[in-house]
C-alpha positions as CSV (number, residue, x, y, z in Angstrom):
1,X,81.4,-71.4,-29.4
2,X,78.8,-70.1,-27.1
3,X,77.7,-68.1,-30.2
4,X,76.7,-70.8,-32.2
5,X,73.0,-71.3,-30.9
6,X,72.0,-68.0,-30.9
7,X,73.4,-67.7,-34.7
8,X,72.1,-70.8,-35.5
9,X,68.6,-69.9,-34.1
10,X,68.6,-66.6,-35.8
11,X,69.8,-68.3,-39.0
12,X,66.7,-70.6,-38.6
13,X,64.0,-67.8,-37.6
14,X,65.2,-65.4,-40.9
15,X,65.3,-68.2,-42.9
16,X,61.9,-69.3,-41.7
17,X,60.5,-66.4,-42.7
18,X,62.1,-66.0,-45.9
19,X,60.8,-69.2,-46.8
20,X,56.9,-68.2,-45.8
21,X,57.1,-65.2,-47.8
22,X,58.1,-67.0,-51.0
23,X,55.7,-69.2,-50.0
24,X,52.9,-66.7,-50.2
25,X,54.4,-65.4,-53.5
26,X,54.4,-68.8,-55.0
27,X,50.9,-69.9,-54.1
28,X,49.4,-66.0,-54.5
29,X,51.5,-64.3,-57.5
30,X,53.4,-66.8,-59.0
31,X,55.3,-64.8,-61.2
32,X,56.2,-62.5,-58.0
33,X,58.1,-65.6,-57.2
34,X,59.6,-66.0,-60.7
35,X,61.2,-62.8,-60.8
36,X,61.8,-62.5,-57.0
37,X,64.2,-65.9,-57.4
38,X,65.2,-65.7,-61.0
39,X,65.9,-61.6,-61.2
40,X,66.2,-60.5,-57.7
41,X,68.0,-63.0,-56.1
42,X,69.3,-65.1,-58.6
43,X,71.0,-62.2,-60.5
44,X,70.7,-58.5,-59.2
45,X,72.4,-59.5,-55.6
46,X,75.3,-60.9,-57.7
47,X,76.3,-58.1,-60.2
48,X,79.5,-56.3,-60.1
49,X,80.0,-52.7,-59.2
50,X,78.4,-53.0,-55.7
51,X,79.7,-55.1,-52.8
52,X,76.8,-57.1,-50.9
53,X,77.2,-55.1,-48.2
54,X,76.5,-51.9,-50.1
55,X,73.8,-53.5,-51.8
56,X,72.1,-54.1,-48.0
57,X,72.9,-51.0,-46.8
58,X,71.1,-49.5,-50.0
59,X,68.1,-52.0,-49.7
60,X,67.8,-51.5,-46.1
61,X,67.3,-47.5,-46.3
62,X,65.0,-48.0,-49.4
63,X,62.9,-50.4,-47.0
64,X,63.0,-47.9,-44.1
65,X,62.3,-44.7,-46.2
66,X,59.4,-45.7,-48.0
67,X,58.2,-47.7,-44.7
68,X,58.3,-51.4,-46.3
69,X,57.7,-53.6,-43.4
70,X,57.0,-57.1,-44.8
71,X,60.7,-57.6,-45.7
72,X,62.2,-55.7,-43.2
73,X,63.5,-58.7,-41.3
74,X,64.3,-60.5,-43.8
75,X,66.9,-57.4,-45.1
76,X,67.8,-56.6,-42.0
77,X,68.9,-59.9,-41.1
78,X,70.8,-60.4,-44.6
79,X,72.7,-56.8,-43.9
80,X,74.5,-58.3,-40.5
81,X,75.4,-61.4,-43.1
82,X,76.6,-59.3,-45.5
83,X,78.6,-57.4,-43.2
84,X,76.8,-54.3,-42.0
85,X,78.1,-54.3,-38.3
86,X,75.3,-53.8,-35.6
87,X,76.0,-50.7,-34.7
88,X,76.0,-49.5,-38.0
89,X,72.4,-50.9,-38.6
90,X,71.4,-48.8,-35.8
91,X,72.9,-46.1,-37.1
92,X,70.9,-46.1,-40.5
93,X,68.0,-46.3,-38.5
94,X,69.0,-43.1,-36.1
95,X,70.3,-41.5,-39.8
96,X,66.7,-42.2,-41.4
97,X,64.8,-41.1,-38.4
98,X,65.8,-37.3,-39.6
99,X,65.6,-38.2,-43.1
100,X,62.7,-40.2,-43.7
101,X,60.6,-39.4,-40.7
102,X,60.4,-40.6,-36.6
103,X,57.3,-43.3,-37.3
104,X,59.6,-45.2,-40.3
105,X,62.6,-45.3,-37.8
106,X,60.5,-47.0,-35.5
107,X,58.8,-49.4,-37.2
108,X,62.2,-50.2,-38.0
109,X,63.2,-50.5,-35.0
110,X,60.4,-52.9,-34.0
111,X,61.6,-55.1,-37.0
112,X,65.5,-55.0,-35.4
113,X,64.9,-55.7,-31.9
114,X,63.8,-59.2,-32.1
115,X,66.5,-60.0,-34.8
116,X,69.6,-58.5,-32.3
117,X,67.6,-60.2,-29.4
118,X,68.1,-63.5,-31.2
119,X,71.8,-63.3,-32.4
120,X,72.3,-62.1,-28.6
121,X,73.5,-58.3,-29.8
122,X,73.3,-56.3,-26.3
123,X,72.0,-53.2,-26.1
124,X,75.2,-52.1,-24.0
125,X,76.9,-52.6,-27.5
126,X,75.0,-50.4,-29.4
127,X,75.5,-46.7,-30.0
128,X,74.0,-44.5,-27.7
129,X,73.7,-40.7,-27.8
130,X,77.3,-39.8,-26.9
131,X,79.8,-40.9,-29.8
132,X,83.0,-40.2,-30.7
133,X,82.1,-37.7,-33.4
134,X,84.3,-37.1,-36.8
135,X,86.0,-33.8,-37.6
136,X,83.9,-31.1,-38.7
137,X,84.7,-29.6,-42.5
138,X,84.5,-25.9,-41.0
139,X,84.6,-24.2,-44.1
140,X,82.3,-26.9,-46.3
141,X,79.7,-26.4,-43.6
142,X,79.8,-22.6,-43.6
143,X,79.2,-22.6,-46.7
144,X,75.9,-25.0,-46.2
145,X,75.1,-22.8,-43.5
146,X,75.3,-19.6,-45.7
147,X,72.7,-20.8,-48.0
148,X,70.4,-21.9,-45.6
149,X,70.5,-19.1,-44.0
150,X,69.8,-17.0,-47.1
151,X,67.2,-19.5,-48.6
152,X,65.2,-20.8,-46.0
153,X,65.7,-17.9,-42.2
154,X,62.9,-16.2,-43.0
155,X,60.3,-19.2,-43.8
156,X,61.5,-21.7,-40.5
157,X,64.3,-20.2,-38.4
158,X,63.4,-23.9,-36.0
159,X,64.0,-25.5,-39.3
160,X,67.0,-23.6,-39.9
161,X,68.5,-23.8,-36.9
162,X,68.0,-28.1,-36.2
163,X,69.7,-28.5,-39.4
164,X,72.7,-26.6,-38.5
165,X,73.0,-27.9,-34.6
166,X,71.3,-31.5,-34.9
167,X,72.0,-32.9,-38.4
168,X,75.4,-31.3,-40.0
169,X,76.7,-30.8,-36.5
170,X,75.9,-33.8,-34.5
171,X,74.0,-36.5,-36.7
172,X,76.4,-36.1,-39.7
173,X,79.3,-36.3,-37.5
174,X,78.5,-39.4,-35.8
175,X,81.2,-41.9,-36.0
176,X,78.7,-44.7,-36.0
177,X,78.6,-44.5,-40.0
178,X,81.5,-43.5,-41.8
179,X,80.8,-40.7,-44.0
180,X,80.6,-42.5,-47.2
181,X,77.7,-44.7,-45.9
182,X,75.9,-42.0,-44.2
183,X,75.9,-40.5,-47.7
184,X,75.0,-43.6,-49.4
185,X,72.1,-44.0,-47.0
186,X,71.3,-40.1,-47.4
187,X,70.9,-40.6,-51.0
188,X,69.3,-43.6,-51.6
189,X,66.7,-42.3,-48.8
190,X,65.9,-39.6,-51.1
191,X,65.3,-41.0,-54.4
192,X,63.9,-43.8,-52.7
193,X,60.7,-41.7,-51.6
194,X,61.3,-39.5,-54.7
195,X,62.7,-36.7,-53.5
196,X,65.5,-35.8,-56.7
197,X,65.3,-32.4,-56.2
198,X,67.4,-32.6,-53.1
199,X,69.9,-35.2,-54.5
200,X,72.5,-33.3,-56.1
201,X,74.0,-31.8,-52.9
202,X,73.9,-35.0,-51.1
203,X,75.0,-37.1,-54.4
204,X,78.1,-34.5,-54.3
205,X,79.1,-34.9,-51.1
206,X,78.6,-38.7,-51.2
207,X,81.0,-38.8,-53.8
208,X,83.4,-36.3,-52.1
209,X,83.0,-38.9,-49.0
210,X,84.6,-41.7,-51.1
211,X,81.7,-42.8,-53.3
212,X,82.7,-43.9,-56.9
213,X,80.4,-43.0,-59.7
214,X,80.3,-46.7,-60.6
215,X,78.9,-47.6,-57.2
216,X,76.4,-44.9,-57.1
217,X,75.2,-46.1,-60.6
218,X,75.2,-49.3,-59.7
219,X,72.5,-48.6,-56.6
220,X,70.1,-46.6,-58.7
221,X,69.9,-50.1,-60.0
222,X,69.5,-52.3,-57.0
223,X,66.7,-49.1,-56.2
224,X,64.7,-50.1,-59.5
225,X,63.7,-53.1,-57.6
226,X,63.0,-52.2,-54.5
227,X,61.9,-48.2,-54.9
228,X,60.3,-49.2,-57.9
229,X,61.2,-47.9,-61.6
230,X,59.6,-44.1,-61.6
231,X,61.7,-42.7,-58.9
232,X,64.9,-44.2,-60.5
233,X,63.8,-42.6,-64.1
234,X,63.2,-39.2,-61.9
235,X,66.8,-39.5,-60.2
236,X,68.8,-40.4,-63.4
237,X,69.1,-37.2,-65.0
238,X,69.8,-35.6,-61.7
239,X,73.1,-37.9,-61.0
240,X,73.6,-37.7,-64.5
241,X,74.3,-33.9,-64.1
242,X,76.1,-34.4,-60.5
243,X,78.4,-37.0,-62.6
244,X,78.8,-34.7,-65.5
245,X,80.1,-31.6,-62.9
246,X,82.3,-34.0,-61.8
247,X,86.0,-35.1,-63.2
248,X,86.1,-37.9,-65.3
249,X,88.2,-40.1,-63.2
250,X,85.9,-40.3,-60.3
């Protein structure tokens, strides 16, 4: 019971400021509001093929890649209702940090502190640097490494060699996301900030991690609202060929 207050006060302060940003839409942009209640909330968050959780995790990335701080709080708070654990939160954030950029992790950052402060999250319960780390697909990643190696050594061996040593063999093995959601996170990142080019790989391995082709269609479609339309056009043909590779039954 000793939970109550701070939930209840947290529960309070995001809705608070939920309500003052419709507000704003109503009085400013009226038909902001009208599609932000009717469209948005009223039937996007409640389609099929994507839990709510899912649907946070990809909202929450697309907020943090492309640096979106007025709903930050708002999203962040809705992704610990919807079932995104704390210390997977801060994980997306530690995730995005290599793939979006340091000064987007932090912002987001600033917009989690206060909202764990309030529902009295610890930091002592939070995922630090040393984690238990998941088993390494040896041969997968010698073949990643390969064709780094062959592409890119002779342009940025620092570039080369932080990919292999920080990201596929600490980050990516990080047991504070499971791989599926690191993935999911990964992907959404990129065609959030329009980045297609590099989506087939990570679209691949996202659905090799456990990611159905239905999900992963159905969040290029919460990304229409929140990435905006152009990126999602850019990315379809690109999962459309990942999903075409693929066997039918995924």
């Amino acid at each position: 019971m000793k939970f109550l207050a701070p939930l209840a006060a947290a529960a309070t302060i995001v809705t608070g400021a939920a309500n003052a940003q419709h507000a704003s839409f109503e009085s400013a942009v009226p038909a902001l509001s009208h599609y932000g209640s009717t469209v948005v909330q009223g039937d996007l968050w409640k389609r099929p093929g994507l839990s709510a959780r899912d649907r946070s995790i990809v909202t929450v990335a697309t907020l943090i890649a492309r640096e979106q701080t007025a709903l930050m709080p708002e999203e962040l708070a809705r992704a610990l209702d919807n079932g995104v654990k704390p210390s997977e939160l801060s994980g997306i954030v530690t995730h995005l940090a290599f793939y979006a950029g340091w000064g987007n992790a932090a912002a987001a950052a600033d917009a989690l502190a206060p909202i764990y402060e309030t529902r009295g999250i610890p930091a002592e319960s939070l995922p630090g640097a040393e984690v238990e780390q998941l088993p390494l697909n040896q041969e997968a990643e010698d073949a990643r490494e390969a064709g780094v190696q062959a592409n890119h050594a002779e342009t940025s061996i620092g570039v080369v060699d932080y990919t292999r040593d920080v990201l596929f063999r600490d980050l990516w093995l990080r047991s504070d996301l499971a791989a599926r959601d690191r993935s999911l996170v990964t992907v959404t990142a990129l065609v959030a900030v329009g980045q297609a080019e590099q989506v087939p790989f990570h679209l691949g391995r996202a659905m090799d991690n456990g990611l159905t082709r239905d999900e992963a269609s159905e969040a290029l479609t919460q990304l229409a609202f929140y990435a905006g339309w152009p990126r999602v056009f850019s990315a379809m043909p690109v999962f459309r060929s990942v999903f075409d590779a693929r066997p039918t039954s995924e």
